[in-house]
C-alpha positions in Angstrom: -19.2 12.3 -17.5 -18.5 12.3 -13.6 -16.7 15.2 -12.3 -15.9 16.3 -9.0 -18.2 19.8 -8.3 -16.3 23.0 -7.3 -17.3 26.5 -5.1 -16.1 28.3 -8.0 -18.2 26.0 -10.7 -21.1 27.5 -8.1 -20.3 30.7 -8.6 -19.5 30.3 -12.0 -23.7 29.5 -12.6 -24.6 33.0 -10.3 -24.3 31.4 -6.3 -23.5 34.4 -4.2 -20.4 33.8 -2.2 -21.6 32.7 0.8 -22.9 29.7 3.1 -25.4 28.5 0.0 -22.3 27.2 -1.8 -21.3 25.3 1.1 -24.7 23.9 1.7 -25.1 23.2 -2.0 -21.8 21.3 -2.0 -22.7 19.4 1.0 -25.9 18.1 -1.0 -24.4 17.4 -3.4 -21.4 15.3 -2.0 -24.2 13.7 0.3 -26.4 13.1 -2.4 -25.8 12.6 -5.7 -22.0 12.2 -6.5 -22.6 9.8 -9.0 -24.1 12.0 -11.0 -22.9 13.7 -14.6 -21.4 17.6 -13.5 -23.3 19.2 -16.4 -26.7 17.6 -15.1 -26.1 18.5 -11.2 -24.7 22.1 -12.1 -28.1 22.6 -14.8 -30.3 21.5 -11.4 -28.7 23.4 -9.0 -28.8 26.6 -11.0 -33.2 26.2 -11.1 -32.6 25.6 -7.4 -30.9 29.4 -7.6 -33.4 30.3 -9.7 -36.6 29.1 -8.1 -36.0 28.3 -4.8 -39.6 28.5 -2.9 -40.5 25.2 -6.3 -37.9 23.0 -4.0 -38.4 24.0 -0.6 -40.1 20.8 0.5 -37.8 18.6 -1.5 -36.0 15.8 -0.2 -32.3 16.9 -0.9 -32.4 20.8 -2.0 -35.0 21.3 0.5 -32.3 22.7 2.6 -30.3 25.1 0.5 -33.6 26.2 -0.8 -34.7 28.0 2.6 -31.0 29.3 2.8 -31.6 31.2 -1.1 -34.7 32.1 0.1 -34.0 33.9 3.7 -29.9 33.3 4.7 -29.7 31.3 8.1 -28.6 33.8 10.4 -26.1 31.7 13.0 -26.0 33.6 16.2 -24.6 32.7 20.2 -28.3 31.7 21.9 -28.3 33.7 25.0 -30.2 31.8 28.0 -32.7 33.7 29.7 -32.4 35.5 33.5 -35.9 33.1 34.5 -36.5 29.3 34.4 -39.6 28.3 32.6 -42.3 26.8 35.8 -41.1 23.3 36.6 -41.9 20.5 39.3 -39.8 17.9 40.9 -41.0 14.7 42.0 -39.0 12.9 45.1 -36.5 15.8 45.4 -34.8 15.0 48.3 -34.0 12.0 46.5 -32.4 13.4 43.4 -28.9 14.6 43.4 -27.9 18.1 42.7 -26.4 17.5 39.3 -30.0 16.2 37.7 -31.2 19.2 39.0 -29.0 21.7 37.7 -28.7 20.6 34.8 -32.8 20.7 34.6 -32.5 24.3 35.7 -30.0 25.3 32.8 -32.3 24.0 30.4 -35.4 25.9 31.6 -33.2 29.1 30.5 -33.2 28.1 27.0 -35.1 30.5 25.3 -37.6 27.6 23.7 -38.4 26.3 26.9 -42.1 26.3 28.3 -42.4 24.2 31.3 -39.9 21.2 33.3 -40.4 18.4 34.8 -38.2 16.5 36.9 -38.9 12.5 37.8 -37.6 10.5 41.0 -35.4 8.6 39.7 -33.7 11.2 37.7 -29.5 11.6 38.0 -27.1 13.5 35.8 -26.6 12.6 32.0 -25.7 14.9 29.2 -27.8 17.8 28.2 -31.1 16.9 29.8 -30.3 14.7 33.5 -31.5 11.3 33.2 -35.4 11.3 34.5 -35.8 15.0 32.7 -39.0 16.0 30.5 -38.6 19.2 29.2 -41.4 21.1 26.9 -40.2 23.1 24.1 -41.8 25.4 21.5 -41.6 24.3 18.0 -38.1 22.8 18.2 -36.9 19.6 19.1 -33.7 18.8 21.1 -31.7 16.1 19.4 -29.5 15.5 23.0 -32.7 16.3 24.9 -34.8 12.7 23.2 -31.3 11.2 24.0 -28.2 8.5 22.2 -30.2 5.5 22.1 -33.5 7.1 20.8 -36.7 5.5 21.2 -35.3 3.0 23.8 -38.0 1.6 25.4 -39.6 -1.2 27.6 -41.7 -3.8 26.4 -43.6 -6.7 28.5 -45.3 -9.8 26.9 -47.3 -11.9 29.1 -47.7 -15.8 27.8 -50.3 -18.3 28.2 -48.5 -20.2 31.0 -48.7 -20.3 34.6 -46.5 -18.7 37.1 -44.6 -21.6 37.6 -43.9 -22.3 34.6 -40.3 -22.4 34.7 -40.6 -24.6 37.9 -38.5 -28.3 36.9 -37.3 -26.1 33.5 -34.8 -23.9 34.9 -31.8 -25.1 32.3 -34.3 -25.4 29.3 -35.7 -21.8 30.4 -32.3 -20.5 30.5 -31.0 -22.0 27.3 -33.9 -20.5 25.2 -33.1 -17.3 26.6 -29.6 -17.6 25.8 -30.2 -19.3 22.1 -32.8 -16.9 21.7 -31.1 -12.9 22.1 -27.9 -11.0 21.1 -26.5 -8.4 22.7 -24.0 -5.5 21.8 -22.1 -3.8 19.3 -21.5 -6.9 17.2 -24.0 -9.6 17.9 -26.5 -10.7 15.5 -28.7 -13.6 14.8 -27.7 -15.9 12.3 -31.0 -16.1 10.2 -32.3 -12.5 10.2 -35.8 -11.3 10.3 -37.3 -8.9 8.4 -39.5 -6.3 9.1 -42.1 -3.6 7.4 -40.1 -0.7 9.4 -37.0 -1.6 7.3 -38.5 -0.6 3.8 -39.7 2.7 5.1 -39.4 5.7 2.4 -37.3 7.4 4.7 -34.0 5.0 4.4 -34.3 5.8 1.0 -35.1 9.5 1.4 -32.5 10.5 3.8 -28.8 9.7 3.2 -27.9 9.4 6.6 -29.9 6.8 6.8 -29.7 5.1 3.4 -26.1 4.8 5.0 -27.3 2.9 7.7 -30.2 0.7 6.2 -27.6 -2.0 6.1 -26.5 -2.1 9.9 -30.6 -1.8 10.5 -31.0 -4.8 8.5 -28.0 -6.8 10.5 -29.2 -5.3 14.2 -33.1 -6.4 14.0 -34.1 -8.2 17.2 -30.9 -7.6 19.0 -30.4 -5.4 22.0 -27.4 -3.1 23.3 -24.8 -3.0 26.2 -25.0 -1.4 29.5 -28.4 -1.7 31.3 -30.2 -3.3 28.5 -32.2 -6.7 28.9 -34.1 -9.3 28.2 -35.5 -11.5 31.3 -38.6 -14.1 31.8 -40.6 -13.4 35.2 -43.2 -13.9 37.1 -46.1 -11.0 36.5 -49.0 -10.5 38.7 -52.2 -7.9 37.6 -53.7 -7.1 40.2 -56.8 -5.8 37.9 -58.0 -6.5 33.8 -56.2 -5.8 31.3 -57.5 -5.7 28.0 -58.7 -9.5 27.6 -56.1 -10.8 30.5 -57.9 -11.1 34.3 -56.3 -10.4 37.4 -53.6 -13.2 38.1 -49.8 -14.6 38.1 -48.4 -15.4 34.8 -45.1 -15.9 33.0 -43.8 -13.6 31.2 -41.2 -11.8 29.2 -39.9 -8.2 29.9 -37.1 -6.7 27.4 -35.2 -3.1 28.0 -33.5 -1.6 24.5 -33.6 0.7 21.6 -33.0 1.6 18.2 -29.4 0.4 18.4 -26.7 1.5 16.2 -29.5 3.2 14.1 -30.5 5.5 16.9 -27.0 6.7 18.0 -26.1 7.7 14.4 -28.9 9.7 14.2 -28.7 11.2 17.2 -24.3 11.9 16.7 -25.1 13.4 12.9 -27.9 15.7 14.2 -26.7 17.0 17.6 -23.3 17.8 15.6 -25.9 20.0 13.2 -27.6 21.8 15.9 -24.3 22.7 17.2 -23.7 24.4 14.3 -26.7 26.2 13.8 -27.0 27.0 17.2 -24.7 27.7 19.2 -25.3 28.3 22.8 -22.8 28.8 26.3 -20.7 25.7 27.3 -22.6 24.3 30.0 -25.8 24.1 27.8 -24.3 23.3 24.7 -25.3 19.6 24.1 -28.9 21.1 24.8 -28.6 23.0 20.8 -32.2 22.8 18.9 -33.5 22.4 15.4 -36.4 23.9 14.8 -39.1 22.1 13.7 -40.0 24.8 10.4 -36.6 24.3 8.7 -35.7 21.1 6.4 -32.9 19.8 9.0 -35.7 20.2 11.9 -38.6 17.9 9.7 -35.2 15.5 8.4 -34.2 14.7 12.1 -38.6 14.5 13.0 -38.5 11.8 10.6 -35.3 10.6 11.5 -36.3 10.2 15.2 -39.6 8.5 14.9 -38.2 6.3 12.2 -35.8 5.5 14.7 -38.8 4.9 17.1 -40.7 2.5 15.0 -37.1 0.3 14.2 -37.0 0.0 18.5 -40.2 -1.8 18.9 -39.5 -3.6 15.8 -36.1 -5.0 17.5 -38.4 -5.7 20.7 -41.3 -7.6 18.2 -38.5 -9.5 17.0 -37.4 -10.8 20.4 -40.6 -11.8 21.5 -41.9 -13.1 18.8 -39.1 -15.7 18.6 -39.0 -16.5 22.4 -43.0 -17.1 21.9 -41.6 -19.5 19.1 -39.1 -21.4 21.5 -41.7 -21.4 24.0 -44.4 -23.0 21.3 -47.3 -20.7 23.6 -49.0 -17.9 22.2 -48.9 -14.1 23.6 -52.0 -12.9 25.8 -51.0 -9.6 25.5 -48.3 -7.0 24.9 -47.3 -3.6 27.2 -45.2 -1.7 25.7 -43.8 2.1 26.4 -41.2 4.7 25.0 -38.6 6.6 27.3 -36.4 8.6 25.5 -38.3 10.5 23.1 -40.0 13.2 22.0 -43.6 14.0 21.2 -45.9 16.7 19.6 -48.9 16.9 22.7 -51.1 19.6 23.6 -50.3 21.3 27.0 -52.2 24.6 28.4 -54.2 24.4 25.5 -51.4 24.9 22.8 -49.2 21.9 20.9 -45.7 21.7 22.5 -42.5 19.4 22.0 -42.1 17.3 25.2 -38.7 15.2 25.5 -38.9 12.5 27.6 -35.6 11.8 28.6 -35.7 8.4 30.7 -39.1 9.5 31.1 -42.5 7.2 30.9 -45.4 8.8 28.9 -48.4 8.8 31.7 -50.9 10.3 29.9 -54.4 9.2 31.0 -55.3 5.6 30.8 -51.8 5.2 29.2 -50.5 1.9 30.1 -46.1 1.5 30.8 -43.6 -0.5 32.7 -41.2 1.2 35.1 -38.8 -1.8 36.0 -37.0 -2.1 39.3 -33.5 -3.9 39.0 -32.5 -7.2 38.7 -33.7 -8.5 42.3 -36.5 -5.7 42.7 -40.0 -6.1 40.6 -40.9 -4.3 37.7 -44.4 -2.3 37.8 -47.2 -2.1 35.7 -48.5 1.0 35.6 -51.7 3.1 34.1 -50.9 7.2 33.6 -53.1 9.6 35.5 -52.1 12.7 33.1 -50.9 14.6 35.9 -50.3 18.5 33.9 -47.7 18.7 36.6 -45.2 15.8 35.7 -46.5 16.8 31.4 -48.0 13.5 32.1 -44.5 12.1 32.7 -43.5 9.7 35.3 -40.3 7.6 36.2 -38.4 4.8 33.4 -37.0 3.1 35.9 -35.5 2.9 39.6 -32.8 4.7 38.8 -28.9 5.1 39.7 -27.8 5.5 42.6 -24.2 5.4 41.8 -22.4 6.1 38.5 -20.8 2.7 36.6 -17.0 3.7 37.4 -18.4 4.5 40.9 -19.8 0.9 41.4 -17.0 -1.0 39.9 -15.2 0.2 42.6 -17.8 -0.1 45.2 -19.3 -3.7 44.6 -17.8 -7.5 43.7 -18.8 -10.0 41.4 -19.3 -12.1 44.6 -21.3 -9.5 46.3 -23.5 -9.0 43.2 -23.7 -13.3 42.5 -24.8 -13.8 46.8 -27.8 -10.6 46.0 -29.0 -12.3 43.0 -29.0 -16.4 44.7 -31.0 -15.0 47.7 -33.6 -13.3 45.1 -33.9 -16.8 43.4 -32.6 -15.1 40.1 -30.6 -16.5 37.4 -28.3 -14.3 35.2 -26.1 -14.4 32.1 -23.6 -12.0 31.2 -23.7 -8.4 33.2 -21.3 -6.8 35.2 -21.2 -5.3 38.5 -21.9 -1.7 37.3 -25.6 -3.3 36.9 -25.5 -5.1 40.0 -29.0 -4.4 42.5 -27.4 -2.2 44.7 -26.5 0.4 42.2 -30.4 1.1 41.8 -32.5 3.2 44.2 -35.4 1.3 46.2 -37.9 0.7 43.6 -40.9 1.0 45.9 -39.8 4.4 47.7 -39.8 5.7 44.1 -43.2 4.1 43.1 -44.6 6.0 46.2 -43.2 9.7 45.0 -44.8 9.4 42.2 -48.2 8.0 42.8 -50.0 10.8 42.1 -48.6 10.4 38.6 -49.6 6.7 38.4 -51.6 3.8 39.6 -49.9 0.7 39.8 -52.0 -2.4 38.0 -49.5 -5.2 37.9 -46.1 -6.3 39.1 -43.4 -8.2 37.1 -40.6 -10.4 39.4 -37.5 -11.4 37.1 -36.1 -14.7 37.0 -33.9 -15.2 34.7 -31.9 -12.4 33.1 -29.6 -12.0 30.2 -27.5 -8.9 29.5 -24.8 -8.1 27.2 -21.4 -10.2 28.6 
């Protein structure tokens, strides 16, 4: 027989009166309300009773390192020093970006910073920000849309492909993508990602399994795309020789997936650690406690769905086409990863970062009038073998509406030859810094391989 679980029913079985009831009433409201009262009560009491036999378990896992050694939940205190850090372009990042990359180099889990040139002000870590932690991971510091990433598919066509097919070109992109909050394709794909362990595992994201399911192959709102091009390599690429080709380049992330995730477990971190005002979206789990390993999961589950969402997309545009895929670039920016730095493993969050590890290949796109670049990392320790995600803003969105037309953004994008659907003028080219002069501060972080030249774009109406 169902019935609803008490604090006092806890203490009635030999919980001390503390936070473990809390916790244990949290797992078990999360968890396993369904569940007969006698049955829950007889398991949480072994809990109580042998904490260190659950302490890598699923659900209890939690409340079984608070029995075992009480979370102590102090203010975090930021240190006097910044951790060593180096900018890239900084005369042409603003002075938010870098104060906010200063306040996080204070937090006491902070080894080393890095700052790219096309970084601006976000929340917690500035857009453009890589920051290296010890053994904890910052849920605000991988980001909202986590694992958003870029991902570049180059066809077995010409260049001119789209030459004579402009409205048939268009119309396949169109038929082809959804964008935004509620968007979705009529016949859904499935995917491997979605019958992971971990949507059964974790109850956040059993919660959200359906919404994955509905999402798959779409992309979000804002600056998020999908646009065919023109892509030159310069130098080859796997099995692909130097030359033009056309090709598909797509911008997005783990969707409403992601920014659960990333809401549920920046609220947590919050909690447990509480730091000043100014740094406060910059709270940690760390990575030797059950909530640290649940969001680790969580995260790079959220990863995998991403480039799922971005297989999806091209593998149906290759369908519409009817051509087959010569190869497939693909790259992470908001993120984090366990790498080894100064000879010891560290946390690094790329935060509208590109991984540019040696011999790593990524795409740092321009805007919608200025080429995207193919690039190959040079593992500069320097940058934490980081380098730009993009051109970067130069103004904010509210800033541009009020700055820029439709008509002004429509005359940019007819001289550039380019085609568009949907967008708004808070995306328009001019919002962007110069593409190039930010490819030139950082090539000592890069080499440049390849160029990609949209054509036609599509972004959330």
């Amino acid at each position: 027989m169902k019935s609803k679980i008490s604090g006092k029913d806890l203490i009635k079985i030999g919980f001390p009166q503390n936070n473990s009831v809390n916790i244990a009433l949290g797992i078990i409201n999360r968890y396993r309300r369904k569940e007969s009262k006698d049955a829950l009560l007889f398991e949480a009491k072994n809990v109580l009773l042998k904490p260190e036999v659950y302490k890598s378990h699923n659900k209890w896992g939690r409340l079984s390192e608070y029995l075992i050694e009480p979370i102590k939940i102090r203010q975090q205190e930021l240190r006097q020093t910044r951790a060593p850090f180096n900018i890239f372009g900084e005369n042409e990042i603003d002075e938010i970006a870098k104060m906010q990359l200063y306040e996080a180099l204070k937090l006491p889990i902070a080894v080393r910073g890095a700052l790219m040139p096309d970084a601006h002000g976000g929340y917690g870590l500035p857009i453009g920000g890589v920051l290296a932690t010890d053994n904890a991971v910052i849920p605000y510091g991988v980001g909202v849309d986590i694992g958003c990433r870029m991902s570049l598919s180059v066809f077995d066509l010409p260049s001119d492909y789209f030459i004579g097919r402009e409205s048939q070109v268009l119309k396949i992109l169109d038929d082809n993508t959804k964008f935004g909050m509620s968007e979705t394709h009529k016949i859904k794909a499935d995917h491997e990602v979605l019958g992971r362990s971990e949507f059964r595992e974790i109850a956040l994201l059993r919660s959200l399994h359906e919404k994955a399911y509905k999402q798959l192959g779409t992309s979000g709102g804002g600056n998020h795309f999908v646009e065919f091009g023109v892509v030159n390599i310069q130098t080859k690429v796997g099995n692909v020789g130097p030359g033009n080709y056309f090709a598909l380049l797509s911008h997005s992330g783990s969707r409403g997936l992601g920014a659960n995730i990333a809401k549920h477990f920046t609220k947590l971190a919050g909690k447990l650690c509480p730091l000043p005002k100014q740094v406060q979206h910059l709270a940690w789990l760390n990575l030797d406690t059950h909530d640290g390993q649940e969001y680790w999961k969580a995260m790079n589950l959220a990863g995998d769905y991403a480039k799922a969402c971005h297989d999806d997309i091209h593998r149906r545009m290759a369908k519409a086409l009817g051509k087959r895929l010569l190869m497939t670039i693909e790259n992470h920016h908001n993120f984090a990863w366990k790498e080894m730095h100064d000879g010891r493993e560290l946390i690094v969050h790329r935060k509208g970062a590109t991984p540019a590890n040696k011999g790593d290949l990524g795409i740092i796109p321009g805007s919608m009038t200025a080429p995207g670049f193919i690039v190959r990392g040079k593992g500069n320790a320097l940058s934490l073998h980081s380098a730009s995600h993009g051109a970067g803003r130069l103004h904010a969105r509210a800033q541009a509406k009020s700055m820029f037309t439709s008509s002004e953004m429509s005359k940019s994008l007819l001289k550039e030859g380019v085609n568009l659907i949907g967008g708004s003028v808070d995306e328009a080219p001019m919002v962007y810094k110069d593409i190039h002069k930010v490819m030139a501060l950082q090539s000592e972080l890069v080499d440049v391989i390849g160029t990609f030249q949209p054509k036609f774009v599509k972004m959330d109406r």
